[in-house]
N, CA, C and O atoms as a Tripos MOL2 file, in Angstrom:
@<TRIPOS>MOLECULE
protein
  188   187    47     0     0
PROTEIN
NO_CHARGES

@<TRIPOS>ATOM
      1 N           5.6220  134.9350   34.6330 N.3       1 UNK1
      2 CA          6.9090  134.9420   33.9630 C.3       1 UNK1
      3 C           6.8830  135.8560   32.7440 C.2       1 UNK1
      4 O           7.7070  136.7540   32.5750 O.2       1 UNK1
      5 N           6.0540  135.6200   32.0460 N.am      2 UNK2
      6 CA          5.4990  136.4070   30.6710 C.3       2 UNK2
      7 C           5.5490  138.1790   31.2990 C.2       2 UNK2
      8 O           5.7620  139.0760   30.4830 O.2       2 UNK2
      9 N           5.3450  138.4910   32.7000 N.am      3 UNK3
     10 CA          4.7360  139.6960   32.3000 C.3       3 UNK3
     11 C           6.2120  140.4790   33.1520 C.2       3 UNK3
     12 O           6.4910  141.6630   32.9690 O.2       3 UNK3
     13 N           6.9260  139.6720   33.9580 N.am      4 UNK4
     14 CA          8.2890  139.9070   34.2170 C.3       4 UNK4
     15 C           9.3580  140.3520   32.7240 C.2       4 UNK4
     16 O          10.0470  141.3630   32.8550 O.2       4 UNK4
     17 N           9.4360  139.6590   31.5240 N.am      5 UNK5
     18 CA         10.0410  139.4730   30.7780 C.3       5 UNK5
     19 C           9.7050  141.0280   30.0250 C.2       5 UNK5
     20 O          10.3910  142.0040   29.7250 O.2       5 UNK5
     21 N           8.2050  140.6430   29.9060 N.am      6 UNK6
     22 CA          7.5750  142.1000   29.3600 C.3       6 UNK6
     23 C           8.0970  143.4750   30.1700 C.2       6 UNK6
     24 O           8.3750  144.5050   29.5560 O.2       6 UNK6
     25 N           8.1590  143.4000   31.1060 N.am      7 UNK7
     26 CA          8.4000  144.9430   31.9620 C.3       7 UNK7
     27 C           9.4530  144.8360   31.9550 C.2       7 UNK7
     28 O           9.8290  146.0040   31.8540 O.2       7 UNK7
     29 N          10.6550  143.9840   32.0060 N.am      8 UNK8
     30 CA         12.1190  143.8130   31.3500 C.3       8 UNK8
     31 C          11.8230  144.4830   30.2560 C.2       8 UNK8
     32 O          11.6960  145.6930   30.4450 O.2       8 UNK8
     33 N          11.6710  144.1160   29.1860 N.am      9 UNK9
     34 CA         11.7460  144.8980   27.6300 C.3       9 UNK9
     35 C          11.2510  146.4520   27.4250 C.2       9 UNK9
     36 O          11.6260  147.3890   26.7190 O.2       9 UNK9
     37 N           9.8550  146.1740   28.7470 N.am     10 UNK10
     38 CA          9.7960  147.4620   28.6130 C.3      10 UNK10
     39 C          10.4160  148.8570   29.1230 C.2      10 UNK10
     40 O          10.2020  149.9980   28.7150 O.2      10 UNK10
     41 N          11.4560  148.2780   30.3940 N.am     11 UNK11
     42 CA         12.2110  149.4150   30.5990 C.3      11 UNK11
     43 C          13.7720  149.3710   29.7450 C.2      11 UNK11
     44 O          14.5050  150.3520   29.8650 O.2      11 UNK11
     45 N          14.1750  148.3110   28.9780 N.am     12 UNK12
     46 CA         14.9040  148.8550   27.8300 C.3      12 UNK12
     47 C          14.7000  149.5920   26.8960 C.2      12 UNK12
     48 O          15.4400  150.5120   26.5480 O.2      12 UNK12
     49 N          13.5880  149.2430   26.3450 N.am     13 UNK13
     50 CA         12.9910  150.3540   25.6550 C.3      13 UNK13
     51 C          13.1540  151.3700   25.9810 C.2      13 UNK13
     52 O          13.8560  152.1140   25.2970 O.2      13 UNK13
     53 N          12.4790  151.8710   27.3440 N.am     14 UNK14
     54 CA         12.1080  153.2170   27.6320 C.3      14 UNK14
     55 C          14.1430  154.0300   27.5940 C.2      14 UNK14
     56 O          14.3660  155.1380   27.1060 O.2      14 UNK14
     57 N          14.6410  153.6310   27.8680 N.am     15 UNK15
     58 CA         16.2890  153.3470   28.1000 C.3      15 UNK15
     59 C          16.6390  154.0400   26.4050 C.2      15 UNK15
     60 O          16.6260  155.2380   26.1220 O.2      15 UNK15
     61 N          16.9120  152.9780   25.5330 N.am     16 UNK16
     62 CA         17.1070  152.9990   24.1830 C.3      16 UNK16
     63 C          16.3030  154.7450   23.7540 C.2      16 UNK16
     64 O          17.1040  155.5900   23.3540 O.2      16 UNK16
     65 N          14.8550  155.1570   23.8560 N.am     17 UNK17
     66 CA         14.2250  155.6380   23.5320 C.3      17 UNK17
     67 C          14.4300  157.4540   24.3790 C.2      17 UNK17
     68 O          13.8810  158.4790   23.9760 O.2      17 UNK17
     69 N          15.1270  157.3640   25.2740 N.am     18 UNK18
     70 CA         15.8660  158.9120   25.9210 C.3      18 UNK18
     71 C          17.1880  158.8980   25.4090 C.2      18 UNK18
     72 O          17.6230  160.0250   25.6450 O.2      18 UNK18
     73 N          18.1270  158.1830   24.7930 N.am     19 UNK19
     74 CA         18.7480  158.1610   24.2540 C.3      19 UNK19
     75 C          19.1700  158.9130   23.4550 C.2      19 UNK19
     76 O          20.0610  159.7620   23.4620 O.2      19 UNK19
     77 N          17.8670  158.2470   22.1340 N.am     20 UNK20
     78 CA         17.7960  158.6570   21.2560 C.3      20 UNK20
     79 C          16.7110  159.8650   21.1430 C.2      20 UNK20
     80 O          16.5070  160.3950   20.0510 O.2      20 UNK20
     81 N          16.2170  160.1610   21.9880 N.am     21 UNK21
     82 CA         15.5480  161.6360   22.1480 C.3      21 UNK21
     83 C          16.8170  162.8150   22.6010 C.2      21 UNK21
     84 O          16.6440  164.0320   22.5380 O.2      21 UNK21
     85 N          17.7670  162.3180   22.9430 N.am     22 UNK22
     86 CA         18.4490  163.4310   23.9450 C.3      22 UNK22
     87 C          20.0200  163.9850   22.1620 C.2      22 UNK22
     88 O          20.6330  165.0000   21.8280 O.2      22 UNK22
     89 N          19.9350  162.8950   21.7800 N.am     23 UNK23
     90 CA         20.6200  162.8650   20.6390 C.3      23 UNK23
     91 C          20.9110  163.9970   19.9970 C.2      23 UNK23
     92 O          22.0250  164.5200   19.9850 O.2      23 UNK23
     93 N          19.4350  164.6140   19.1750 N.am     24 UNK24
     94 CA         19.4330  166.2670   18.9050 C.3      24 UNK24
     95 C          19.8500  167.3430   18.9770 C.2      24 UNK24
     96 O          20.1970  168.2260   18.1930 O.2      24 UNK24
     97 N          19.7460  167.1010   20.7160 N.am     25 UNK25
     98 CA         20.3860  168.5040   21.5990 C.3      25 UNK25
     99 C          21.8660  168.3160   21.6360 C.2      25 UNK25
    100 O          22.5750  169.2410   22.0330 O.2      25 UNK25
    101 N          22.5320  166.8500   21.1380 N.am     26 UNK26
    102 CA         24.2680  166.9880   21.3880 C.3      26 UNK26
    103 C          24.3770  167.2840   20.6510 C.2      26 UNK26
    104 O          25.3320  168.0600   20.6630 O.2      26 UNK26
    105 N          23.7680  167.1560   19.3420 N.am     27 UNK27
    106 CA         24.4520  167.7660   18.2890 C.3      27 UNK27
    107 C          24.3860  169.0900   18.2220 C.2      27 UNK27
    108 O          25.3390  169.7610   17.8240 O.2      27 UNK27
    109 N          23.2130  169.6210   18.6190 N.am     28 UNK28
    110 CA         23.2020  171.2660   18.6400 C.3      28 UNK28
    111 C          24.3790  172.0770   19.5210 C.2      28 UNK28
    112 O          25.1830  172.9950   19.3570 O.2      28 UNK28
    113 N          23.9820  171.2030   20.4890 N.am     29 UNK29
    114 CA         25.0640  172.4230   21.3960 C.3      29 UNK29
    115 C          26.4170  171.8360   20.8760 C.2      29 UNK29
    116 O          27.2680  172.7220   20.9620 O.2      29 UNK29
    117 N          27.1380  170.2430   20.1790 N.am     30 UNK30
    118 CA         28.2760  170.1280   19.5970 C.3      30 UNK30
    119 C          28.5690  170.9680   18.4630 C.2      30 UNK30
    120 O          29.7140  171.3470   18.2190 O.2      30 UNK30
    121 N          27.2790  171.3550   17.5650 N.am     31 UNK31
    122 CA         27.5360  172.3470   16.7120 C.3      31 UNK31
    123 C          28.1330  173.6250   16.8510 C.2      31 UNK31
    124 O          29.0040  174.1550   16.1620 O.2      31 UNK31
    125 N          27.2910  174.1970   18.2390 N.am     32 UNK32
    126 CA         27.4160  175.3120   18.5790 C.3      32 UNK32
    127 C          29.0780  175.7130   18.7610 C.2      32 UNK32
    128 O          29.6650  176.6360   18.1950 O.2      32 UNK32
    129 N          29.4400  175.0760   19.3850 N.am     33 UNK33
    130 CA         30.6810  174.5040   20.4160 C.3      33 UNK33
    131 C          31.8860  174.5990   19.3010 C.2      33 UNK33
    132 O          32.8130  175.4080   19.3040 O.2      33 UNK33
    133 N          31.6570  173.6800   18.4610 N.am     34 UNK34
    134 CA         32.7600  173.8480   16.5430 C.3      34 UNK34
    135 C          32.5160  175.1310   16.0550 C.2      34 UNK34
    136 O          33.4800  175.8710   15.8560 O.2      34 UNK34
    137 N          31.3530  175.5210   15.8260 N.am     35 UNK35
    138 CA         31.4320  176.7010   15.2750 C.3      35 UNK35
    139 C          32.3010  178.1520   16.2800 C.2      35 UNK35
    140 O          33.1250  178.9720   15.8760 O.2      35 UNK35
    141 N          31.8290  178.0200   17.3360 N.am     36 UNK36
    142 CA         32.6730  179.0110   18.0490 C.3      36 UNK36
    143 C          34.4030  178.9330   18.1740 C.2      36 UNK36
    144 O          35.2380  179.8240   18.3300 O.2      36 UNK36
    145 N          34.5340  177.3450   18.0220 N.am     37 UNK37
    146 CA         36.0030  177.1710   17.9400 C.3      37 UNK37
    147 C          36.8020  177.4400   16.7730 C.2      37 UNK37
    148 O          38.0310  177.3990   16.7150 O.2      37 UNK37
    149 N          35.8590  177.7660   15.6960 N.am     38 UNK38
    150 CA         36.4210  177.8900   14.2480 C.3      38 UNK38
    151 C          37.2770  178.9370   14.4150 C.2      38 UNK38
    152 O          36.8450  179.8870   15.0680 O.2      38 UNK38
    153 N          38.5910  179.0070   13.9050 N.am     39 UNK39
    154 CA         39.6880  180.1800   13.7550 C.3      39 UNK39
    155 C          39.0580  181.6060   13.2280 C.2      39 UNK39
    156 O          39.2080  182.7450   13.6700 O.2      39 UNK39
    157 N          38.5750  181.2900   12.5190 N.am     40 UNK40
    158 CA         37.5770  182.5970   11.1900 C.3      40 UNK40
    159 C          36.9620  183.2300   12.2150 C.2      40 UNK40
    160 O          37.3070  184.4030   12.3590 O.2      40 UNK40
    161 N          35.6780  182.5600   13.4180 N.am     41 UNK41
    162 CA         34.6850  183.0410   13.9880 C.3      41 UNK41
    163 C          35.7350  183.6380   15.0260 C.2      41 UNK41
    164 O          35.4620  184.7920   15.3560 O.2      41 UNK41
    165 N          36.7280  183.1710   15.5350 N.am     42 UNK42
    166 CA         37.1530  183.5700   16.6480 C.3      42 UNK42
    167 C          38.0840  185.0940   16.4250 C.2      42 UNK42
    168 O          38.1840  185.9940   17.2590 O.2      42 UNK42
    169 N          38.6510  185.0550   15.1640 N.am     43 UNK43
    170 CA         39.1080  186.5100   14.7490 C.3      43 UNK43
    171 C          38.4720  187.4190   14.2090 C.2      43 UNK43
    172 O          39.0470  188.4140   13.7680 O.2      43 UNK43
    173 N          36.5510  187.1740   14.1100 N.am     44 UNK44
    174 CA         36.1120  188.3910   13.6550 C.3      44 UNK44
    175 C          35.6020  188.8750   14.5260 C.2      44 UNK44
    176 O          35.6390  190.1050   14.5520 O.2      44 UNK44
    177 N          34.8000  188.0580   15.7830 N.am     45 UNK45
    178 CA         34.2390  188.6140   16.8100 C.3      45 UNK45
    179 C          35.2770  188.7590   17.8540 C.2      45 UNK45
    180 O          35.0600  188.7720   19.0660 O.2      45 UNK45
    181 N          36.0960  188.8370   17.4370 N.am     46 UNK46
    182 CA         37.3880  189.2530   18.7160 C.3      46 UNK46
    183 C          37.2540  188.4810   20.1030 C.2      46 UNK46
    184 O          37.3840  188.9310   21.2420 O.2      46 UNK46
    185 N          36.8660  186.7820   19.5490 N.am     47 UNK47
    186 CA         36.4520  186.0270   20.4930 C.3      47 UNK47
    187 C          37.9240  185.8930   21.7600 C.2      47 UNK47
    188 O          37.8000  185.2170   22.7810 O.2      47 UNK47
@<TRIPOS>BOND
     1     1     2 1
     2     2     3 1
     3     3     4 2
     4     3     5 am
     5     5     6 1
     6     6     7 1
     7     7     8 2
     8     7     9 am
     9     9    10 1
    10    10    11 1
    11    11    12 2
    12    11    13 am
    13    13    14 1
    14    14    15 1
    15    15    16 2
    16    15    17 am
    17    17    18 1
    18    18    19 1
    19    19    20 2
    20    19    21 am
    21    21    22 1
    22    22    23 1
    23    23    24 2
    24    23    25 am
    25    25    26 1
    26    26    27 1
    27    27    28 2
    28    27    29 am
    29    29    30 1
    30    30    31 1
    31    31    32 2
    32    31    33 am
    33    33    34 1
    34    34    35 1
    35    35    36 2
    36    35    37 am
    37    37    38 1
    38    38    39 1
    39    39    40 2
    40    39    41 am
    41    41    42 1
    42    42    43 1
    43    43    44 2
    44    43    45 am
    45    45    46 1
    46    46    47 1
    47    47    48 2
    48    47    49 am
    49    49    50 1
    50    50    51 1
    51    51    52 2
    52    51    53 am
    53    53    54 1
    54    54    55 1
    55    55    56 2
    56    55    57 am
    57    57    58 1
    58    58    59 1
    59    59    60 2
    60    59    61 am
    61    61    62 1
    62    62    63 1
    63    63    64 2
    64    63    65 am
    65    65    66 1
    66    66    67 1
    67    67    68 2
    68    67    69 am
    69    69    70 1
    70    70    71 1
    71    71    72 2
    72    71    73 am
    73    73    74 1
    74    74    75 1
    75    75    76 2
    76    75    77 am
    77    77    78 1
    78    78    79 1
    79    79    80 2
    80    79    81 am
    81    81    82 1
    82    82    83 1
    83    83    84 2
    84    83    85 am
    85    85    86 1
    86    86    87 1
    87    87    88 2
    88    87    89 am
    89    89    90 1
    90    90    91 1
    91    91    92 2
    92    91    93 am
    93    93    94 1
    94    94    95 1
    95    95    96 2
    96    95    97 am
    97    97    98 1
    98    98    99 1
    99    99   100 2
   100    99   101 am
   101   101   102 1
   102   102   103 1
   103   103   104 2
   104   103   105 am
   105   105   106 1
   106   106   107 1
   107   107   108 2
   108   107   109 am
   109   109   110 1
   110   110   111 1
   111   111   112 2
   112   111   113 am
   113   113   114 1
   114   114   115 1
   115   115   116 2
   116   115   117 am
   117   117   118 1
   118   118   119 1
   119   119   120 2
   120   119   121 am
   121   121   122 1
   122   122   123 1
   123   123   124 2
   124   123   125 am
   125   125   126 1
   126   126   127 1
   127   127   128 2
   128   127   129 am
   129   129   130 1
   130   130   131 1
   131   131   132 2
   132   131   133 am
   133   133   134 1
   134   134   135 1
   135   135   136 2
   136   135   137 am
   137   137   138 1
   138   138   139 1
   139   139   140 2
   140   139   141 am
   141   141   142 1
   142   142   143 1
   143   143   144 2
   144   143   145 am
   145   145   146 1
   146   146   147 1
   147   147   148 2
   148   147   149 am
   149   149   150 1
   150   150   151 1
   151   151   152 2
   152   151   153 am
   153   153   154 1
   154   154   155 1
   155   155   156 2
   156   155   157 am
   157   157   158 1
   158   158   159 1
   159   159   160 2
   160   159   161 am
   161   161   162 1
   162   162   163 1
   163   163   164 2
   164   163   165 am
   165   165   166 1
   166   166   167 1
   167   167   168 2
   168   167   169 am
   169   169   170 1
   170   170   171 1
   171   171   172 2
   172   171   173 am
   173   173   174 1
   174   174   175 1
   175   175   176 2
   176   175   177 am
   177   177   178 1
   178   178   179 1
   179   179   180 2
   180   179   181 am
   181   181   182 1
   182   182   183 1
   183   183   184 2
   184   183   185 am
   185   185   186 1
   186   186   187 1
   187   187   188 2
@<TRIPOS>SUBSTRUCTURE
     1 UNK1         2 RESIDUE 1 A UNK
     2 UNK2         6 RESIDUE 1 A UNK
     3 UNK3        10 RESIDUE 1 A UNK
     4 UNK4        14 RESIDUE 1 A UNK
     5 UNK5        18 RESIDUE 1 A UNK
     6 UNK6        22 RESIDUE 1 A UNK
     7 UNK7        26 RESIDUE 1 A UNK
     8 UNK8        30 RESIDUE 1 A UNK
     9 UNK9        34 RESIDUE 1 A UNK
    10 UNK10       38 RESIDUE 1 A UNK
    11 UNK11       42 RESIDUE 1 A UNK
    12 UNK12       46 RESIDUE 1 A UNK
    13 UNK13       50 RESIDUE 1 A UNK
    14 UNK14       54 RESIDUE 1 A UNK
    15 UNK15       58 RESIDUE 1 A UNK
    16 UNK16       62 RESIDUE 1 A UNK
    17 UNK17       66 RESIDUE 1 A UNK
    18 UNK18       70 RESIDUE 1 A UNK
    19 UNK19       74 RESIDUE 1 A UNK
    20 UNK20       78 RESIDUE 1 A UNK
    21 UNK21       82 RESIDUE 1 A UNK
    22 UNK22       86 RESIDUE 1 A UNK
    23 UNK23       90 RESIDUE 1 A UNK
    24 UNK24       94 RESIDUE 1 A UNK
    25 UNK25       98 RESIDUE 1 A UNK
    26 UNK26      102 RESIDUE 1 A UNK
    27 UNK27      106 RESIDUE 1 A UNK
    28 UNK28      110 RESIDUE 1 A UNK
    29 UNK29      114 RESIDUE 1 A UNK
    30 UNK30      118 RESIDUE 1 A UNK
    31 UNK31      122 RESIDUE 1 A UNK
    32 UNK32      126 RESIDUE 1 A UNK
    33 UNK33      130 RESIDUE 1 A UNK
    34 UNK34      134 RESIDUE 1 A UNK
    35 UNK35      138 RESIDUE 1 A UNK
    36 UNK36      142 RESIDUE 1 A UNK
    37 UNK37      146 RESIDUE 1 A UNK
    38 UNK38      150 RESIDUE 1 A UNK
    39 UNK39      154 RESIDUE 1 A UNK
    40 UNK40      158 RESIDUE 1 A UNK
    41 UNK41      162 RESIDUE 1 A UNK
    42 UNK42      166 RESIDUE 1 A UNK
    43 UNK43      170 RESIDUE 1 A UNK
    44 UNK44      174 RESIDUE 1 A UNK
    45 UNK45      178 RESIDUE 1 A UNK
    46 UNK46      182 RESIDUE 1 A UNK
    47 UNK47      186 RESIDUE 1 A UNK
């Protein structure tokens, strides 16, 4: 029972923990993504 409960927790974990690894990269490419939409960027590079 103990080791059921355990491998339960342990694939939440693993769950919770790509999550928050993958986190980083939204913000980068969300960064990316605002900045190209900015009015300024889009009328100097003749986006």
């Amino acid at each position: 029972m103990k080791e059921r409960i355990f491998a339960l927790l342990q694939r939440i974990e693993r769950s919770f923990m790509l999550s928050i690894a993958v986190l980083p990269v939204t913000r980068s490419v969300f960064g990316l993504a605002i900045a190209f939409a900015n009015e300024t960027m889009i009328t100097s590079y003749n986006l």
